[in-house]
C-alpha positions in Angstrom: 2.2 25.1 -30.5 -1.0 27.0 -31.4 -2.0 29.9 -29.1 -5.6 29.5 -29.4 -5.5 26.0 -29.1 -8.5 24.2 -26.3 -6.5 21.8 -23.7 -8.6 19.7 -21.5 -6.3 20.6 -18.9 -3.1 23.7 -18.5 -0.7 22.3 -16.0 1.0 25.4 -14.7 4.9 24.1 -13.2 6.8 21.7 -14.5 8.1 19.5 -11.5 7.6 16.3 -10.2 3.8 17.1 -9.1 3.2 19.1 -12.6 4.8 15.9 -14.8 2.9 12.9 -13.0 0.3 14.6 -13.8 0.6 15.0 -17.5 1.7 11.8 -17.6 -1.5 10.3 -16.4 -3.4 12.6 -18.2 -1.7 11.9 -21.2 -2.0 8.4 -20.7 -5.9 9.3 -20.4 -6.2 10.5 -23.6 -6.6 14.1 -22.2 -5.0 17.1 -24.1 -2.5 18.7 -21.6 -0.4 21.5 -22.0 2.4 21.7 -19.3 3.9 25.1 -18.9 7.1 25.9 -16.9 9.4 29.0 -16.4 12.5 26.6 -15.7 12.7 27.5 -11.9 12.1 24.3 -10.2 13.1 24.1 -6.1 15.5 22.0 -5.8 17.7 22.9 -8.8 20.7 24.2 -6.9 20.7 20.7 -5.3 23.4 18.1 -6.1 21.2 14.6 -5.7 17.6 14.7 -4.2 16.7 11.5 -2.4 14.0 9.4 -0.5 12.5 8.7 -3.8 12.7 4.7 -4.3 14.9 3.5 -7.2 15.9 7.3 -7.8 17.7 7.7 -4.5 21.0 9.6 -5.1 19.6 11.5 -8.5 20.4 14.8 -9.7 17.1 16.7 -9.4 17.2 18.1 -12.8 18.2 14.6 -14.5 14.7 13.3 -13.1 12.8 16.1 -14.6 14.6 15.5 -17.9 13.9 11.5 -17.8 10.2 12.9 -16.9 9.4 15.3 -20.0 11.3 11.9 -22.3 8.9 9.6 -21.5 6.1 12.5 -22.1 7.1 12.6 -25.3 5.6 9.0 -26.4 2.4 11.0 -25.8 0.4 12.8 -28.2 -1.9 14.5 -26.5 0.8 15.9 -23.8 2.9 19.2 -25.0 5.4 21.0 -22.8 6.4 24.6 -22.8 9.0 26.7 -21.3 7.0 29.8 -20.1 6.3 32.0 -17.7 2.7 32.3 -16.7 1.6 35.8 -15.9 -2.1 35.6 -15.3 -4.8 33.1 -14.9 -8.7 34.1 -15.4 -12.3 32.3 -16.1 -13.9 29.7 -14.5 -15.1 26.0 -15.0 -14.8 24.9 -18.2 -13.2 28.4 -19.8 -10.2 29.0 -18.3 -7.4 31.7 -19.8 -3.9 31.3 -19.0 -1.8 34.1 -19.9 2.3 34.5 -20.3 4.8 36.5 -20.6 5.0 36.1 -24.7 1.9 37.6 -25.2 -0.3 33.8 -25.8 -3.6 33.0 -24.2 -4.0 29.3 -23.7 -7.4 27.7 -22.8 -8.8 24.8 -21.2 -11.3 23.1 -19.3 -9.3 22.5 -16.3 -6.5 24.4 -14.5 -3.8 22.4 -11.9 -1.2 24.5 -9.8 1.5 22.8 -9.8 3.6 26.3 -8.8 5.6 24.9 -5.6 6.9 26.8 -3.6 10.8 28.7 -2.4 12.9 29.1 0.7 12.8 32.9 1.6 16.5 32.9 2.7 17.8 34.9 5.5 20.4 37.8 4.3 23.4 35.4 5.4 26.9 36.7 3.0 27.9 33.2 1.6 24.9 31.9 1.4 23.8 31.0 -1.6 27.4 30.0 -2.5 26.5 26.8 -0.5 22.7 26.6 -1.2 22.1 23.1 -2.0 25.7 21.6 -1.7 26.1 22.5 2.0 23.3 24.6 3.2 20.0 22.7 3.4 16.5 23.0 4.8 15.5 19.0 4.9 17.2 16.9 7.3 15.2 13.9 5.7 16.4 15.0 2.1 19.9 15.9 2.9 20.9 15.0 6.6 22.2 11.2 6.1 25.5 12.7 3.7 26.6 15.1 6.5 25.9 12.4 9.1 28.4 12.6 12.3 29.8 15.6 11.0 29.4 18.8 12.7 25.9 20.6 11.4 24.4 24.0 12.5 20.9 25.0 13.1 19.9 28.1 12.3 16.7 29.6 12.7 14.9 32.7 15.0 15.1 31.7 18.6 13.5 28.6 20.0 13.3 27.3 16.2 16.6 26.7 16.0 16.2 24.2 19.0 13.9 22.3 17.8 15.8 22.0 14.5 18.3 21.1 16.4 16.6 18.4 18.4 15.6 16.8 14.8 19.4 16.7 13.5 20.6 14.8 16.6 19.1 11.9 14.8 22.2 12.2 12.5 24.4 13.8 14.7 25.2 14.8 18.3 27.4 17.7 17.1 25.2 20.2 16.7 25.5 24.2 17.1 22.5 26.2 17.7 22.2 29.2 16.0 19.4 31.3 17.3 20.3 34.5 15.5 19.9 36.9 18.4 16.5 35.2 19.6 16.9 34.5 23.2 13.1 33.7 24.2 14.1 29.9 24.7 12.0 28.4 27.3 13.1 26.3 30.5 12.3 23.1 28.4 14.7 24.2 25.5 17.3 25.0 28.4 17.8 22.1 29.5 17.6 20.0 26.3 20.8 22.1 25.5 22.2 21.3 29.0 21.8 17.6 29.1 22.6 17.2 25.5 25.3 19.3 25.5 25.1 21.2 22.3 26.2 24.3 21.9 24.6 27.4 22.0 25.9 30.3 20.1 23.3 33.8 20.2 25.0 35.8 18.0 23.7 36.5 14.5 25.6 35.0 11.5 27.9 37.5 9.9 29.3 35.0 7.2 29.7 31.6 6.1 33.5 30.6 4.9 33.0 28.2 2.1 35.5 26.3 -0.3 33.9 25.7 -3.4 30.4 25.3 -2.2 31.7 23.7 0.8 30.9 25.5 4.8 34.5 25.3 6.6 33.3 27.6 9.5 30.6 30.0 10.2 31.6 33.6 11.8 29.0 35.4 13.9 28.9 38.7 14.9 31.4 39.7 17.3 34.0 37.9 15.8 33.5 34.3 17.0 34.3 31.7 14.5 33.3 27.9 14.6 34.0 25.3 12.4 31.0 23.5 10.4 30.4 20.8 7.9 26.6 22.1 7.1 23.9 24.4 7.8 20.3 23.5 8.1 17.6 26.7 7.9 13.9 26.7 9.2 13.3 29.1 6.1 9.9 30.6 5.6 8.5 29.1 2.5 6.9 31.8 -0.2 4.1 30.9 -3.3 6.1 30.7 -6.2 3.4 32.5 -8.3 0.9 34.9 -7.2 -2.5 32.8 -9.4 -4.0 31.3 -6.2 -4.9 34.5 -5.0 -5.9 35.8 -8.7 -8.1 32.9 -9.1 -9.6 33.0 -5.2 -8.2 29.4 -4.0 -9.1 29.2 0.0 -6.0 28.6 2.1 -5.8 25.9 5.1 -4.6 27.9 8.8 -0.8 26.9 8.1 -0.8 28.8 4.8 -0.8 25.6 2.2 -3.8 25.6 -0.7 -7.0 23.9 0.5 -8.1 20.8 -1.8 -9.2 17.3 -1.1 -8.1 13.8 -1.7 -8.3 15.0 -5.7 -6.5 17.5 -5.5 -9.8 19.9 -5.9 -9.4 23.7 -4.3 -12.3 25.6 -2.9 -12.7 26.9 -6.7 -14.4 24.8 -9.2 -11.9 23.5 -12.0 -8.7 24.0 -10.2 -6.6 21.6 -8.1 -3.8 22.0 -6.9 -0.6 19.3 -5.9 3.2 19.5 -5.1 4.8 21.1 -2.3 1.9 24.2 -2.3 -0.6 21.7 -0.7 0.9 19.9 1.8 3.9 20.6 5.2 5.9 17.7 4.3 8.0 18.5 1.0 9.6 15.4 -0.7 9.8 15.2 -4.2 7.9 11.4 -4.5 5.2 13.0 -2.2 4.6 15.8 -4.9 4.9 13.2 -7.6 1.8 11.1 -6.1 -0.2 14.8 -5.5 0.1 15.2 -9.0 -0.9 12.0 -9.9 -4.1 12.4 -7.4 -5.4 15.6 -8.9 -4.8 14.3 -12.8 -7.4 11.5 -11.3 -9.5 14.2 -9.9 -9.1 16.3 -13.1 -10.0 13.2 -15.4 -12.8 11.6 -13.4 -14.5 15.2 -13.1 -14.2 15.7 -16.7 -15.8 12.0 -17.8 -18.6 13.4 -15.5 -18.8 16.0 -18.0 -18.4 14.4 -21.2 -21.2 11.8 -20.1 -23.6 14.7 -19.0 -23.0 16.2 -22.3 -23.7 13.0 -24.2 -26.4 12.2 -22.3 -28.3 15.6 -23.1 -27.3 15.3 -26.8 -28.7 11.5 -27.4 -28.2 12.4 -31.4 -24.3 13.4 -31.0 -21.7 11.2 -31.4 -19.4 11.9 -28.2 
C-alpha cells in the first residue's frame, strides 16, 4: 500500500460506522483507504444485538464479515494502523501514523468512536462485557429477571435504575457514596422497593467473567447476576480537536444530516456524533456521511470539468 498514494477519502476507525462507509464508497467508485488501530468498543463483548438479522453476533465476527465483502472492491484498501495526526484542509488532507506514512486525500471521515472511562472498581474489567455492561438496550434482555445492579454517582444510579426495572424488578442501587438523591428519587425507591446500598464498591466477586456478589465498603456483601455503569464516555482519538471540529452542548461532534462537521471536508459518524450508541445506528451514520462525502465530491468533479471544457474528466 503506497504511502504517497491520493484517496478520495481516509476513513480513520474501522467499525461499523467506518466500514459502511467504505462500502458505499467503494461501491461508488471512490478510492478509500480505511485505517484502524484494532481497538473497536465493543470487543470485550460476547454477542452485540438489536442489529436485524445479526441479533446474537459476536461483535468482532461482524467486523470480519464487514472487511470480506470489502474485499470484492478495488478501489477500497484497509489498514491496521494507528493514526497519530491529521492536518490540511479541503481537498489536501494529511493523515499521519505511527509507522512513519503520510496518507492524502480529498476527504477526511472520523469514524474514531468513542470508550467507557471506567470507575477504579477491583474486578472490573474481569467482567467487562460478559457481565458488566453500560446498555440496558444492548445487553439487558440476557440478564432479564435476574438480580442487576446500578451503579453510577448519586441520583444517576436511580435513574439507571428506573430504566432496568423494564427487565427486572430486582434491582440494587449503587450510588457510590452520592447521597444528593432528591424527594422524587426517594420515593421511587420506597414504592418500588429496590434497594438502596450508599456505600462505594470495594470489589466485584466474579467466576470466570461471571458477577456472584458485589462487596462494598464496610464489608457488606450482596449477591448479583450483573452490573450496569452510567460511565462517562471519552474521544477515542484526540483529531477533532487537531483539526478544529465544533462540538454540540452534550459533548458529541457537530455535523448534519451528511455527516458534514463545522470544518469543510470532514464528517464525522458512529457513536462520536450521536447520545444513542447502537452498533446499526453507527452503521447507517456511516453510510449517511459516505453519501455526504460522494455527493460533495461529484460537486467537485463537475465544477472542475465544467471549468476545463477541453479535459476529459
Amino acid at each position: 500500500m503506497p504511502g504517497s498514494d491520493v484517496y478520495e477519502a481516509i476513513v480513520v476507525g474501522g467499525g461499523a460506522a467506518g466500514l459502511s462507509a467504505a462500502l458505499i464508497l467503494g461501491r461508488a467508485r471512490r478510492k478509500v483507504l480505511v485505517l484502524d488501530d484494532g481497538r473497536p468498543r465493543n470487543a470485550v463483548a460476547e454477542r452485540m444485538h438489536g442489529f436485524i438479522t445479526r441479533d446474537g453476533t459476536p461483535p468482532l465476527d461482524l467486523l470480519a464479515a464487514a472487511k470480506s465483502e470489502l474485499r470484492r472492491y478495488p478501489s477500497v484498501a484497509c489498514a491496521e494502523s494507528h493514526v497519530e495526526s491529521a492536518t490540511g484542509d479541503i481537498g489536501a488532507f494529511a493523515i499521519r501514523t505511527h509507522e512513519g506514512r503520510t496518507h492524502r486525500a480529498r476527504r477526511l471521515l472520523l469514524a474514531t468512536g468513542v470508550y467507557d472511562a471506567l470507575p477504579a472498581i477491583d474486578g472490573l474489567r474481569e467482567t467487562w462485557g460478559r457481565s458488566a455492561f453500560v446498555c440496558p438496550y444492548c445487553d439487558a434482555w440476557e440478564v432479564r429477571e435476574q438480580r442487576i445492579a446500578a451503579v453510577a454517582k448519586g441520583a444517576k444510579a436511580v435513574e439507571l435504575a428506573q430504566e432496568l426495572r423494564q427487565w427486572s424488578h430486582d434491582i440494587i442501587v449503587c450510588t457510590q457514596g452520592g447521597n444528593a438523591l432528591s424527594d422524587e428519587h426517594r420515593r421511587w425507591l420506597d414504592a418500588t422497593n429496590v434497594m438502596l446500598v450508599p456505600q462505594p464498591i470495594r470489589r466485584i466477586h466474579a467466576h470466570g467473567g461471571r458477577i456472584a456478589s458485589i462487596e462494598f465498603e464496610g464489608g457488606r456483601q450482596e449477591p448479583c447476576a450483573a452490573v450496569f455503569l452510567s460511565a462517562p464516555l471519552r474521544p477515542r482519538y484526540p483529531l477533532v480537536d487537531m483539526l478544529g471540529c465544533a462540538l454540540r452542548d452534550d459533548g458529541e461532534i457537530a455535523v448534519d444530516a451528511r455527516g458534514r462537521t463545522s470544518v469543510a471536508g470532514v464528517y464525522a459518524a458512529g457513536d462520536a456524533v450521536t447520545t444513542v450508541h447502537q452498533v446499526v445506528l453507527a452503521a447507517a451514520s456511516g453510510v449517511c456521511a459516505a453519501i455526504g462525502i460522494n455527493e460533495d465530491c461529484l460537486k467537485d468533479d463537475v465544477r472542475s470539468a465544467a471549468a476545463s471544457p477541453d479535459s476529459r474528466v
